[in-house]
Every structure is written in structure tokens, then in C-alpha cells.
N, C-alpha and C positions, 0 to 999 in steps of 0.2 A: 581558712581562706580556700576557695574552690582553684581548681586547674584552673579551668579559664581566666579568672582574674587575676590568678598569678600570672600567668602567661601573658595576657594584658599588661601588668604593670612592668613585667620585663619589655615587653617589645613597644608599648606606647608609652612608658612613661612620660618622658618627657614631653609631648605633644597632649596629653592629659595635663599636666601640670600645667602649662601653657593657656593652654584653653577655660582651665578652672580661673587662674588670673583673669582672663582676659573677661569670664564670662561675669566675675564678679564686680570687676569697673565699668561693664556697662549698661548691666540688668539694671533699671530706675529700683531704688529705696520708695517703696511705696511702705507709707505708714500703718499703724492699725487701724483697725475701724473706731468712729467714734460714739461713746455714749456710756450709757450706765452698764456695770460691770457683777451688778447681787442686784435681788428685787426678790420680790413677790410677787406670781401671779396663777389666775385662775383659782375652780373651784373642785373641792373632791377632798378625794383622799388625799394626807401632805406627805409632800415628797421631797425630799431635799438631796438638791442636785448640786455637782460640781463640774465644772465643765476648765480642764488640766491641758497645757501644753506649750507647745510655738505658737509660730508666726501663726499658722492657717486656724489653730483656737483662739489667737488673738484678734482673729476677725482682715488680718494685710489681706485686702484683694475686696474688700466690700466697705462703700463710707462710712456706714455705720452698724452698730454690735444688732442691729433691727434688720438685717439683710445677711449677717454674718451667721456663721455658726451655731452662737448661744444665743442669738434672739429668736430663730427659725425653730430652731428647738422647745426653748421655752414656750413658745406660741403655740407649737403642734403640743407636748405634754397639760399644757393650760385646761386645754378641751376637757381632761381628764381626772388632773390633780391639782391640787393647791401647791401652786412648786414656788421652793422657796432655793432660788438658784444662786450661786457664787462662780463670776470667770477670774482664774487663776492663771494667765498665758502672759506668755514675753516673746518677742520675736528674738532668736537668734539663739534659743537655746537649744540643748544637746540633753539630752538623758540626763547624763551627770549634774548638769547645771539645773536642771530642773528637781536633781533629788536635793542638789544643797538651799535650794531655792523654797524647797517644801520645810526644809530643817528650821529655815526662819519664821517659818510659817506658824502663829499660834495654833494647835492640832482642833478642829471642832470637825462634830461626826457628820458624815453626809451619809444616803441612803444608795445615792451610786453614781458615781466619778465616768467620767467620758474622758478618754485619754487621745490626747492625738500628738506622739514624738517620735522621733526618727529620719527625718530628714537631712538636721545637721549633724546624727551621725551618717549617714550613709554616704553625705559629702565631705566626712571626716575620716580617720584615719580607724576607725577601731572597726576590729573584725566583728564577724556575726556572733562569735563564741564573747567576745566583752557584750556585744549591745546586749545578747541575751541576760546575761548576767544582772546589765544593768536595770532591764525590763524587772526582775525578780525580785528587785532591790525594790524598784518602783511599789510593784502589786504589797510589799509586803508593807512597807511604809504607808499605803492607802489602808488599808487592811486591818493593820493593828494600831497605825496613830490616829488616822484621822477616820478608823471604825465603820468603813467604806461594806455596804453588801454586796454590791453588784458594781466590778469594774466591766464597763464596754470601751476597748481596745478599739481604735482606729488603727485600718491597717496601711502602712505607705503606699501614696499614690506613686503611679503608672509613670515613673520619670521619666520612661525608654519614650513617652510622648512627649514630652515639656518641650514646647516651643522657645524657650527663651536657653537651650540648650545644643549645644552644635555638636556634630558626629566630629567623632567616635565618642566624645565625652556623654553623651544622651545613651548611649547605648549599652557604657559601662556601667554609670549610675543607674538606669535601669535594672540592669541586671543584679546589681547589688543590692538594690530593692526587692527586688522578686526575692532572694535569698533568705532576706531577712525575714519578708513575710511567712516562707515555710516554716522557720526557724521561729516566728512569733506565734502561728498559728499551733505549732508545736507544745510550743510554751501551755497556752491558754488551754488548750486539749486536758494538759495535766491536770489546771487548779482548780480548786472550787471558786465559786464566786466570780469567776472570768468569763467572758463571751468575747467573741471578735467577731465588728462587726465586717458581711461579704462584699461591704459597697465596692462599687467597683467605677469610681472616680474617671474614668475617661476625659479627657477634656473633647468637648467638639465645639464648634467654631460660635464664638462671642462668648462661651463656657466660663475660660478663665481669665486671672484679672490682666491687666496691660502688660503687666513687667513680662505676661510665659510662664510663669513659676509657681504664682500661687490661685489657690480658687477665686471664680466669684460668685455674685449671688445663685448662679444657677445649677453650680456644682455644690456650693454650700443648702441649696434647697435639699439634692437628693440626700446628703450626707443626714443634714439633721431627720427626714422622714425616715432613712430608716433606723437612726437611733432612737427614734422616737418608739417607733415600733417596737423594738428589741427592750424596751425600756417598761413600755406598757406590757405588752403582753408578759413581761416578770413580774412586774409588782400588782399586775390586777390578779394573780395568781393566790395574792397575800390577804388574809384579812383587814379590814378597816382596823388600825389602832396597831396593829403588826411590824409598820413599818421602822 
């Protein structure tokens, strides 16, 4: 845990804690999006995709998975490859919950996993040294169960923005975020097979969804072109039949 947010949690605790209540009985429960969740689509080379995480992979903040996340994606990759996709997301999970969540999971191989978690830890209790850990747990479980080539890592949005968050709470959570990210891009630096993508999520105005908190179709636009990218330019790399 850094100075600062030690420091934070001695002298604002309790007015953070406060806040974090407060902000969670009044932020609206906005649903996932709606619609098919695996398909097939487009022509080319096949490419099978998995698209892993929370609320913002399960498409909360767009009406349907066509405006979300893994439909934008799909569509941009389409152009390209015969992509044989699977969404795998729950709103309200944590790292952990999403590796016990994978354990249930029958293991089938994908060619490369789009990850997007970290939210509800960094509104949880565990420091950067457990999330990392948990991050490691993640890649490795992609990696060797379900035979994963190419993890692309989303990196936690820009909290120290989120509208649906009031100071000092928006500024700690912030911060807690930026931490993580050094601390993820870290990670990824190390391993093979890893890339994290630079997006750089901003919200600006009509961006995100109603509640403040999560994306919508127009931040979920820029997210999936540039996974799109980072995705393409790896596997057009590969020979036809390689994959």
C-alpha cells in the first residue's frame, strides 16, 4: 500500500466508507446488455476468441451485446477472420470470483482471451501486491487450461473521472487504479503471450452509461477498435492454419 493511501485511509476513513455506502444505494443497477453471448462470424483465417470479465465485458452500460463490448469487437475482427467467439462475464465480480468462476468452467482452447477485471477489486479491500498475484493466477489459468495464445489485458479505467462518484471518494479510487495499472502493466512487461491494451477510456460527455460508472456504446466503440487492432496485427503475423 503506498503513503498516500495509507495516509488517506487514516485521515478519511470514515468519510470514504460513508460515501462508498451511500454511493452504492444510489447508483441505478443497470442490467447487462442483451443478446447472444458465442456465434460465429465473418470470413478469413479462424480465430477463436474469448472475451473474460465484469460488469463492463458483460456489456452493463449498452442494451445490447450489438453496441457492447463483444459485439463491436466481433464485427471489427469479422472483416478479417472467421471468429468463432465465447462472452464469459458477470457483473459484480472480483478477480478471485472470476478465477473460481473459470474452475467451473469446462476448459476449451481459445486463440486469445480479452480480459477486462479490476474494478471490484480496487473498490475492495485487497492491495496491489494480492490483485497482482491474482492477475498471475488469472494469465496462468488462461494459459495452460483453456490453451489461451494471446492474452489482451484491459487496463482499469480513469475512476478519478467517474461521474457517478463524489470527492474525496473519486479521487482515492482513482488513485488506486492508476497504481494498479503500473503494477499490471508491470506484470504484462514480464510474460509472454501478454499485451495490455493503451486505451485510454476517458469518459466525455454522453460517453458513459446513465448510472457514471460504467461504459457506453461510445467508449465501448474505442475499446473494442483498439483491441481489434492489437489482435489483428498478432495473428495476421501467423500463418493460415497456425492458429
Amino acid at each position: 500500500m503506498s503513503k498516500t493511501e495509507t495516509l488517506a485511509k487514516i485521515m478519511l476513513g470514515p468519510i470514504l466508507l460513508m460515501q462508498g455506502i451511500y454511493t452504492r444505494r444510489v447508483t441505478p443497477k443497470l442490467p447487462e446488455a442483451e443478446g447472444e453471448r458465442e456465434g460465429e462470424a465473418g470470413d478469413g483465417k479462424p480465430l477463436r476468441l474469448l472475451i473474460l470479465g465484469d460488469s463492463a465485458a458483460a456489456g452493463v452500460g449498452a442494451s445490447t451485446q450489438a453496441d457492447a463490448l463483444s459485439g463491436q469487437l466481433v464485427s471489427r475482427l469479422a472483416r478479417d477472420f472467421r471468429v468463432s467467439w465465447k462472452l464469459s462475464a458477470q457483473s459484480g465480480l472480483d478477480s478471485q470470483a472470476l478465477l473460481e468462476w473459470l474452475e467451473q468452467h469446462t476448459p476449451e482452447p481459445f486463440d486469445v482471451a480479452l480480459l477486462s477485471i479490476g474494478v471490484n477489486d480496487v473498490t475492495g479491500l485487497l492491495t496491489a501486491d494480492q490483485w497482482i498475484a491474482r492477475q498471475q493466477q488469472l494469465m496462468e489459468v488462461l494459459i495452460e487450461t483453456f490453451r489461451v495464445k494471446l492474452i489482451v489485458v484491459s487496463p482499469l479505467p480513469p475512476m478519478h473521472l467517474f461521474p457517478a462518484l463524489p470527492q474525496p471518494l473519486r479521487w482515492y479510487l482513482g488513485h488506486r487504479a492508476a497504481r494498479f495499472n503500473v503494477r499490471l502493466a508491470e506484470l504484462v512487461g514480464h510474460r509472454e503471450r501478454c499485451t495490455m491494451l493503451a486505451t485510454h477510456l476517458a469518459p466525455v460527455a454522453g460517453s458513459m452509461a446513465p448510472d457514471g460508472f460504467h461504459p457506453g456504446p461510445l467508449i465501448y466503440s474505442v475499446w473494442a477498435s483498439d483491441a481489434a487492432q492489437v489482435i489483428a496485427r498478432h495473428f495476421e503475423k501467423i500463418p493460415s492454419g497456425k492458429l
